[in-house]
C-alpha positions in Angstrom: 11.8 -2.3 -34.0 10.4 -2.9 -30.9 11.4 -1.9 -26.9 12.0 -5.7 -26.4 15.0 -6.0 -29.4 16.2 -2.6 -28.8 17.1 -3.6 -25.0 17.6 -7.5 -25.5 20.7 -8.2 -24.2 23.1 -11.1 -25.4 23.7 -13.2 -22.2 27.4 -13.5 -21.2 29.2 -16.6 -20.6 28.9 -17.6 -16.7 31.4 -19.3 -15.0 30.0 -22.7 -13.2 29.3 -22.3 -9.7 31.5 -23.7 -6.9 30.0 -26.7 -4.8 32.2 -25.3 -1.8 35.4 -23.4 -0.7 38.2 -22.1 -2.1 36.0 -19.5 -4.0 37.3 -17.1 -6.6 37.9 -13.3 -5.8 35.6 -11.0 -7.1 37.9 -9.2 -9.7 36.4 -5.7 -8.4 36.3 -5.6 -4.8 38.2 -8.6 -3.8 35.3 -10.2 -1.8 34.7 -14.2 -2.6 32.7 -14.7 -5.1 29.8 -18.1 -5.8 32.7 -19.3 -8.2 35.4 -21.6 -8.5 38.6 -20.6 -7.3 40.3 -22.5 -10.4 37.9 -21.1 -13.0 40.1 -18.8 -15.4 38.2 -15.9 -16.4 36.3 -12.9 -14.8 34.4 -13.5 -11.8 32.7 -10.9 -9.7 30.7 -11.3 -6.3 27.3 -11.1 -6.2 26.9 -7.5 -5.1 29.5 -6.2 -8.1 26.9 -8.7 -10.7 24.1 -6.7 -9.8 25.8 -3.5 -9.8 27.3 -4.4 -13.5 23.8 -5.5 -14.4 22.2 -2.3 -12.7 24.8 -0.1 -15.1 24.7 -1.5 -18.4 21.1 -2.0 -18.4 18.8 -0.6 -20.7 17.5 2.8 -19.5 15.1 3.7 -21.9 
């Protein structure tokens, strides 16, 4: 098995991107996020993406 399987990770569902206001809350920190306001579903602000991408990322 190589480093490149071992770390692949499956890429979640994304919600479509807003073409303007109202935008969704980021479900972590409240802020507004680059997403619908009526899409149903998770949504999180840039900042709190990266962060969730920073943590679950493969280390090693």
């Amino acid at each position: 098995m190589s480093d490149e399987d071992y770390c692949t990770i499956a890429e979640a569902a994304r919600p479509p991107k807003a073409d303007g206001p109202p935008y969704a809350d980021c479900v972590l920190c409240r802020e507004p996020t680059e997403y619908p306001e009526s899409y149903k579903g998770i949504t999180l602000c840039p900042v709190c993406e990266w962060e969730e991408a920073q943590r679950t990322a493969c280390s090693g």
